[in-house]
MARGU-614714 format. One record per residue: residue number from 0; residue in three letters; x, y, z of N, C-alpha, C, O in turn. Coordinates in pm, 1 decimal. Layout:
BEGIN
resi,resn,npx,npy,npz,capx,capy,capz,cpx,cpy,cpz,opx,opy,opz
NUM,ALA,X,Y,Z,X,Y,Z,X,Y,Z,X,Y,Z
...
This chain:
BEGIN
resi,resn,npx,npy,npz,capx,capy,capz,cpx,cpy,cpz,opx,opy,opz
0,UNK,14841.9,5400.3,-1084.1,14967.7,5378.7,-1019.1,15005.9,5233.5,-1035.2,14912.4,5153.5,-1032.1
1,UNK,15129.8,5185.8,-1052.2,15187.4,5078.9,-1072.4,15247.9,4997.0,-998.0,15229.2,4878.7,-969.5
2,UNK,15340.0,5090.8,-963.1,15400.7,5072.6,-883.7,15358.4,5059.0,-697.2,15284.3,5141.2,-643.2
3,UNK,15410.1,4963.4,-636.1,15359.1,4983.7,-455.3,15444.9,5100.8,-376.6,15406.6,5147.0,-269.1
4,UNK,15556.9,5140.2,-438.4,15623.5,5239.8,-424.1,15535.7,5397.8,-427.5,15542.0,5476.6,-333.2
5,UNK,15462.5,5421.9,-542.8,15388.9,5503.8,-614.7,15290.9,5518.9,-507.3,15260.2,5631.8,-468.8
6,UNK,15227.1,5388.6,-443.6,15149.7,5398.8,-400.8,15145.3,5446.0,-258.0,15058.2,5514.3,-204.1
7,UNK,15264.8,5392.6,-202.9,15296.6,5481.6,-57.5,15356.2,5591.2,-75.1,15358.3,5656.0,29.6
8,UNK,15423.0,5659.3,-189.4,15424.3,5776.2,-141.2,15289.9,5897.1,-193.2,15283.1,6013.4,-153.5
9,UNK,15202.7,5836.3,-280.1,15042.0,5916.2,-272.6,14975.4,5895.5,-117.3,14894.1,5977.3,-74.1
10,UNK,15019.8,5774.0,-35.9,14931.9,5762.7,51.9,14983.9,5886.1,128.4,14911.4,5973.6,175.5
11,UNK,15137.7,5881.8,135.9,15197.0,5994.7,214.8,15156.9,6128.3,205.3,15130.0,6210.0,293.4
12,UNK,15157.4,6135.6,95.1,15087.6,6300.9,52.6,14951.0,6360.0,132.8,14921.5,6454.9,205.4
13,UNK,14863.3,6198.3,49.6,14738.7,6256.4,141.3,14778.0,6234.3,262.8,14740.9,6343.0,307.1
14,UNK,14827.4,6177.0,361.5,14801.0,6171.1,470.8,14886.4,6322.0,589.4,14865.2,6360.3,704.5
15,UNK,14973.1,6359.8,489.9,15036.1,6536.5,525.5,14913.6,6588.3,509.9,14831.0,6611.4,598.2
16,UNK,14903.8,6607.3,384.3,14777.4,6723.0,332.3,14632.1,6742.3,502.3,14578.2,6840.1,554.1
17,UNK,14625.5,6588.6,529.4,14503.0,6565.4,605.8,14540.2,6594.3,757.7,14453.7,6627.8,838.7
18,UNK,14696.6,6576.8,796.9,14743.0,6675.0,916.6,14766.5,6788.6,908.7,14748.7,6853.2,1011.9
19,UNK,14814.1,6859.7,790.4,14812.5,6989.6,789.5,14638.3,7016.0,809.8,14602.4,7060.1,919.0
20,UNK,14599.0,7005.6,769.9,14429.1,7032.8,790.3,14364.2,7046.7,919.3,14279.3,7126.3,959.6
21,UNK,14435.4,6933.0,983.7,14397.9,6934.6,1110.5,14475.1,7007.6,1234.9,14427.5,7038.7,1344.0
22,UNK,14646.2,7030.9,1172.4,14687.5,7125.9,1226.8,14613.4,7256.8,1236.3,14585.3,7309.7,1343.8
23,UNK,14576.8,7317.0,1091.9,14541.4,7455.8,1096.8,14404.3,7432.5,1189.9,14392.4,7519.2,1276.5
24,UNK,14308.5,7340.7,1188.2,14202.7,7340.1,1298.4,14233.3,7408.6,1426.0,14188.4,7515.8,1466.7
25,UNK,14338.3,7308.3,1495.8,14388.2,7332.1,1592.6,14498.0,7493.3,1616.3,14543.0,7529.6,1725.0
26,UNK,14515.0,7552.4,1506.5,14559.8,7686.6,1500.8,14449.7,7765.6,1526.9,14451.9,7874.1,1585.1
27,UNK,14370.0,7718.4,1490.0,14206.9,7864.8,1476.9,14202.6,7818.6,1624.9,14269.5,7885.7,1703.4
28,UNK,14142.6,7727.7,1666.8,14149.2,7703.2,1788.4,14201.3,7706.6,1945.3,14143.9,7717.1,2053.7
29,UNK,14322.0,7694.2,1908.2,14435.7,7790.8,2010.3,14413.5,7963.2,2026.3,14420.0,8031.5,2128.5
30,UNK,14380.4,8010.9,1861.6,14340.8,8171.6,1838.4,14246.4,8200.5,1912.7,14229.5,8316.1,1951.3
31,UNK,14188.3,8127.4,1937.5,14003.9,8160.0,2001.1,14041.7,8157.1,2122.7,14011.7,8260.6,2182.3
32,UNK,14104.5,8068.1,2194.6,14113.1,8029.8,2320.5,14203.3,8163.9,2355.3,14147.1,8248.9,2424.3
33,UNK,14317.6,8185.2,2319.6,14387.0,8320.3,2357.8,14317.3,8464.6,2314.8,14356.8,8570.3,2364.2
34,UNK,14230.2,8459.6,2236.2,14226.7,8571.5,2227.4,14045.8,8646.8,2334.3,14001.8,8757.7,2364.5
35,UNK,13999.2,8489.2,2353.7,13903.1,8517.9,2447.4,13987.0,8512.1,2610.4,13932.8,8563.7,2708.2
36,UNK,14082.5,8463.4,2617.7,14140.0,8439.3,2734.0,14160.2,8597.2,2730.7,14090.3,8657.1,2812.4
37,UNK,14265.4,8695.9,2629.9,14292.9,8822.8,2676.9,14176.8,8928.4,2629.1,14199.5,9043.1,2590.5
38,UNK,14094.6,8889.1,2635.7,13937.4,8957.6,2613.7,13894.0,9005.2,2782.9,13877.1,9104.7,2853.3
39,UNK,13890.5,8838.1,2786.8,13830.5,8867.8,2959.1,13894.9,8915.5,3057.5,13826.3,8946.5,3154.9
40,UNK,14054.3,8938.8,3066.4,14107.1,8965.2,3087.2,14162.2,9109.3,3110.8,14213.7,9152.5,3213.9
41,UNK,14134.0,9192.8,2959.2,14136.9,9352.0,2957.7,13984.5,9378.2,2996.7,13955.3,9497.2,3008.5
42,UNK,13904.1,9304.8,3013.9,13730.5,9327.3,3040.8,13713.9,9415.6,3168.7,13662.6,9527.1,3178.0
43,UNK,13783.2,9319.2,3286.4,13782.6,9319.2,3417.3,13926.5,9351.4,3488.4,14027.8,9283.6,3505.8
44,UNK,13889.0,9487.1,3521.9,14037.4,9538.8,3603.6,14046.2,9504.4,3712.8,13949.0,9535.3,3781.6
45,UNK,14162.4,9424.7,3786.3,14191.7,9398.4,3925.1,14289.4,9467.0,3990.0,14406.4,9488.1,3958.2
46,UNK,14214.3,9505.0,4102.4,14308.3,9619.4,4180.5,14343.0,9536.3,4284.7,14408.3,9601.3,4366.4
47,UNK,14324.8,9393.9,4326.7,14305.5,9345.3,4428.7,14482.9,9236.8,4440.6,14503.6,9178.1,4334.3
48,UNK,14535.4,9225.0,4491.7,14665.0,9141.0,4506.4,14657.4,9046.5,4621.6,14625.3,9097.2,4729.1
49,UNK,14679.9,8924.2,4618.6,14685.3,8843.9,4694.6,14820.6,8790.8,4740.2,14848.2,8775.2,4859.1
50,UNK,14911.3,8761.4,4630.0,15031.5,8717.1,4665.3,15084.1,8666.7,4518.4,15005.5,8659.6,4423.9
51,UNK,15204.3,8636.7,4507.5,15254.2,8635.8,4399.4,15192.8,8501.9,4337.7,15182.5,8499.3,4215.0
52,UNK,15153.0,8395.5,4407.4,15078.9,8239.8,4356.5,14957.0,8220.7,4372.0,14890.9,8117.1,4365.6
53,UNK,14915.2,8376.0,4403.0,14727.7,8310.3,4388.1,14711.4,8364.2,4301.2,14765.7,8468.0,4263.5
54,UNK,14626.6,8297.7,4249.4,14544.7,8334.8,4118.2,14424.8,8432.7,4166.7,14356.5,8421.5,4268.5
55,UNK,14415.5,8574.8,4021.5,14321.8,8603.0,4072.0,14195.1,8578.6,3924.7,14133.3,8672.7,3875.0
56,UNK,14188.5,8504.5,3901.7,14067.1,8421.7,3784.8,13947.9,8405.9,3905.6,13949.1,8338.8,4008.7
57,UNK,13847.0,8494.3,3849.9,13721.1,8456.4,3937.4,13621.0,8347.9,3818.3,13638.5,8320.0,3699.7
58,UNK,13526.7,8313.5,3907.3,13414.9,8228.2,3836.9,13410.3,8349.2,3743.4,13478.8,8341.1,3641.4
59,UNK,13322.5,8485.4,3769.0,13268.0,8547.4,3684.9,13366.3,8575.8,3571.7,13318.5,8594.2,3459.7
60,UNK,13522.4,8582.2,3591.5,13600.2,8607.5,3439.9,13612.4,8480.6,3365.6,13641.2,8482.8,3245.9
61,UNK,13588.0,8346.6,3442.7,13571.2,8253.6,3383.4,13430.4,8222.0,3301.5,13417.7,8147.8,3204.1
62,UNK,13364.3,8272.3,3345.2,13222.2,8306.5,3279.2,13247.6,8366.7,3131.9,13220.8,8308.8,3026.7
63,UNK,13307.2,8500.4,3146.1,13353.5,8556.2,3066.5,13445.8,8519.7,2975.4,13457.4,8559.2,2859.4
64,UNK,13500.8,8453.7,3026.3,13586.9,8348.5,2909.3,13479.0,8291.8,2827.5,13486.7,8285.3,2704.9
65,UNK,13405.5,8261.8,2877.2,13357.7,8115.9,2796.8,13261.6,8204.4,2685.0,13272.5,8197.8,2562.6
66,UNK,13166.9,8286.9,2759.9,13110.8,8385.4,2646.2,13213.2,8399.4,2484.5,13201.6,8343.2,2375.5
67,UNK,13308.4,8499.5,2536.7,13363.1,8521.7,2450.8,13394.0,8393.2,2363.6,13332.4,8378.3,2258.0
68,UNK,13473.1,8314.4,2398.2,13484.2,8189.4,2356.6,13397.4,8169.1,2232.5,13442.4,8179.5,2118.4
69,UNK,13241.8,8133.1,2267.8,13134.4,8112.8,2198.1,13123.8,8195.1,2099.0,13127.8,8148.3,1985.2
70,UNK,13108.6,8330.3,2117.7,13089.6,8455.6,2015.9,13184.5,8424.4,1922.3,13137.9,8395.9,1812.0
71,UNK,13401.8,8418.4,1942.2,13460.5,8414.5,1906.2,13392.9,8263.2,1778.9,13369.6,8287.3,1660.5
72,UNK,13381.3,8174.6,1818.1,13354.4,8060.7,1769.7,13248.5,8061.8,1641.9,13259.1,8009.8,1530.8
73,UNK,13133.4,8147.8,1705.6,13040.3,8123.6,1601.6,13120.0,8257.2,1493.3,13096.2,8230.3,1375.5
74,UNK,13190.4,8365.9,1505.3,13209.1,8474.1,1438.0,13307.5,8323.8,1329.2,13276.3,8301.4,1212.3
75,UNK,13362.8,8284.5,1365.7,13491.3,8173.5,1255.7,13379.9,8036.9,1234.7,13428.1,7925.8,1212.6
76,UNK,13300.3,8046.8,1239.3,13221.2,7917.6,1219.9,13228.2,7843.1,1125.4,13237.5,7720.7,1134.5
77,UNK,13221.8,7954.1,947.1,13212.2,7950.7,872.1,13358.3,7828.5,806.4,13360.4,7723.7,741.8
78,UNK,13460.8,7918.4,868.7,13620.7,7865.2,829.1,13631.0,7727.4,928.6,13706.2,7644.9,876.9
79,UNK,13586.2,7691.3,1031.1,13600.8,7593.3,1117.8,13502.0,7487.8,1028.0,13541.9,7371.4,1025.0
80,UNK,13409.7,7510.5,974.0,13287.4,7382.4,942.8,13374.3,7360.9,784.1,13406.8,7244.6,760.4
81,UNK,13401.6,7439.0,706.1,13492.5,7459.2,569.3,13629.0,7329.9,587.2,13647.7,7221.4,532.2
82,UNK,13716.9,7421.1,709.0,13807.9,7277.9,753.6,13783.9,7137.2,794.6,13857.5,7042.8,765.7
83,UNK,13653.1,7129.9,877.9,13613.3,7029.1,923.7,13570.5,6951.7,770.9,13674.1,6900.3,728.8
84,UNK,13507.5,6937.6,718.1,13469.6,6886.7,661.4,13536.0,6894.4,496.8,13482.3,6845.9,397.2
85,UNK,13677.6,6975.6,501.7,13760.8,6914.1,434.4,13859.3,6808.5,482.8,13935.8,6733.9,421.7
86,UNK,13833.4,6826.1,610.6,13903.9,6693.1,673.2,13821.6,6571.5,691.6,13899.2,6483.0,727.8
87,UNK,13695.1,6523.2,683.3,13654.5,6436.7,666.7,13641.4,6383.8,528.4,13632.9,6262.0,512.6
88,UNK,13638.7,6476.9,411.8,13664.3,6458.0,290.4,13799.6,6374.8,260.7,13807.3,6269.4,197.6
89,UNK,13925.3,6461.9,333.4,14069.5,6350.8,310.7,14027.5,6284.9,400.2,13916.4,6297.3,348.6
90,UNK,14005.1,6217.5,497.7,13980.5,6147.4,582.6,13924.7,5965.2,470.6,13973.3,5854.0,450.2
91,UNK,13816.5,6032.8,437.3,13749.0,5932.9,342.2,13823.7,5904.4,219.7,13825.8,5789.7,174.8
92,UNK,13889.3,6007.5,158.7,13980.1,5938.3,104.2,14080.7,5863.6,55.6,14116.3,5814.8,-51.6
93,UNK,14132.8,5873.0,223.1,14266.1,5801.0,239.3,14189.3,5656.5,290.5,14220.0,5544.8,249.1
94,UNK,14134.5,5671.5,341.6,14009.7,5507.8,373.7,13981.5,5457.1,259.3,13984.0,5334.1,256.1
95,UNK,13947.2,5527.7,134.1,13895.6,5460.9,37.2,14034.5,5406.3,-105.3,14021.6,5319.8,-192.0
96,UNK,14143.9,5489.5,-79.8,14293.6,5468.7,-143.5,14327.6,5331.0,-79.6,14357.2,5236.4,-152.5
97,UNK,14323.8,5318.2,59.5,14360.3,5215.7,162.2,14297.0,5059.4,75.2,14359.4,4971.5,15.6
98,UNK,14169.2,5074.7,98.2,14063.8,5002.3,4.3,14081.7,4929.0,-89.2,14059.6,4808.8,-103.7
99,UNK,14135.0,5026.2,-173.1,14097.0,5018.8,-340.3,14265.5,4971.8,-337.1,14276.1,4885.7,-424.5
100,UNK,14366.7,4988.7,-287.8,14555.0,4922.4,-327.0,14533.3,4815.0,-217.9,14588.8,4705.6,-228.1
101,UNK,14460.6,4842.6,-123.4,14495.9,4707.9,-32.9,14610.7,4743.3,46.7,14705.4,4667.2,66.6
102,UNK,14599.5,4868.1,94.9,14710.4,4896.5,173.1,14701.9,4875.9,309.1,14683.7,4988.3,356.0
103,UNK,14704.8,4793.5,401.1,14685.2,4798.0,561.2,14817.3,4888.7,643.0,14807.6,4934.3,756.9
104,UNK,14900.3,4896.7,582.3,14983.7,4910.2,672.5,14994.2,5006.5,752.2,14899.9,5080.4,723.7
105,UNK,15058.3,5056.5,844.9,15047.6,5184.3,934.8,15157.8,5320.4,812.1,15279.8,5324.9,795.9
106,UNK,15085.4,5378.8,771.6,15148.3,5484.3,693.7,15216.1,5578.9,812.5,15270.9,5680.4,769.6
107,UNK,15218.4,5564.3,915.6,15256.6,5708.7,975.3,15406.9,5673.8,977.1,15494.1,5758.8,959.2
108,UNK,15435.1,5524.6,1003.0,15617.8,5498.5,964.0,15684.0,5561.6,879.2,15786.6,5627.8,895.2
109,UNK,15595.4,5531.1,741.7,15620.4,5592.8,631.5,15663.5,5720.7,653.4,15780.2,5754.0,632.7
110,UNK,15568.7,5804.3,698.6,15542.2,5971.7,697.7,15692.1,5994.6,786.1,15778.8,6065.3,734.9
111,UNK,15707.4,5952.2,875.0,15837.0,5959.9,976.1,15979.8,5936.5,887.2,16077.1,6011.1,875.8
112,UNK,15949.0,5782.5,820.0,16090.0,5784.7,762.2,16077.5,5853.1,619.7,16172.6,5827.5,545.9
113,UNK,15982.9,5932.2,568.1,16016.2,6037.0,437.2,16060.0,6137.9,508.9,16176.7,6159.6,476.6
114,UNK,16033.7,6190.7,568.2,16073.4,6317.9,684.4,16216.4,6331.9,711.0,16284.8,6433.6,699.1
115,UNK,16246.1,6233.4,742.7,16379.1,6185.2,773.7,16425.1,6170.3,701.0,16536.3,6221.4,714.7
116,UNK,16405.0,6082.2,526.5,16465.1,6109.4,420.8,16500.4,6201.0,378.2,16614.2,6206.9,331.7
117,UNK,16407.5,6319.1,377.6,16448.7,6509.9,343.0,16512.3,6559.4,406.5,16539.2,6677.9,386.8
């Protein structure tokens, strides 16, 4: 690359590529959490009514949350450790691009005003 132009908008790239990454983390993650939330949920039938603002979440469905949770977790383990550690991969590479052009600057300006350019 030649250009410093060239060079912030590769930094830009990787640095999408490395939030999308970490977005989809946080997608599997939200999945797990809802789908153990309506796990424990169809688990344990409540016949019991208190009032329209009490909650009826006991310890034990909270228990049950968390089980599931875990199971859910290790069943995606595979795709969670795959992401993780393609995100420390861009991670290191945008550290080592930074490095090697001498770029300090805060790229996320950047990322904001290309965004805004499109």
């Amino acid at each position: 690359m030649r250009t410093y132009a060239e060079q912030r908008e590769k930094l830009v790239r990787m640095m999408r590529a490395c939030e999308e990454t970490r977005n989809h983390i946080e997608i599997i993650e939200r999945q797990i959490r809802k789908r153990a939330e309506r796990m424990a949920i169809t688990a344990r039938v409540k016949t019991r009514q208190y009032g329209r603002s009490t909650s009826t979440w006991t310890t034990a469905d909270e228990r049950q949350y968390q089980e599931n949770a875990a199971q859910l977790r290790f069943e995606r383990r595979s795709e969670i450790d795959a992401l993780t550690r393609k995100l420390e991969r861009q991670e290191g590479a945008i550290a080592a691009f930074r490095v090697r052009y001498r770029i300090n600057e805060d790229a996320e300006l950047w990322v904001e005003a290309g965004e805004a350019a499109l």
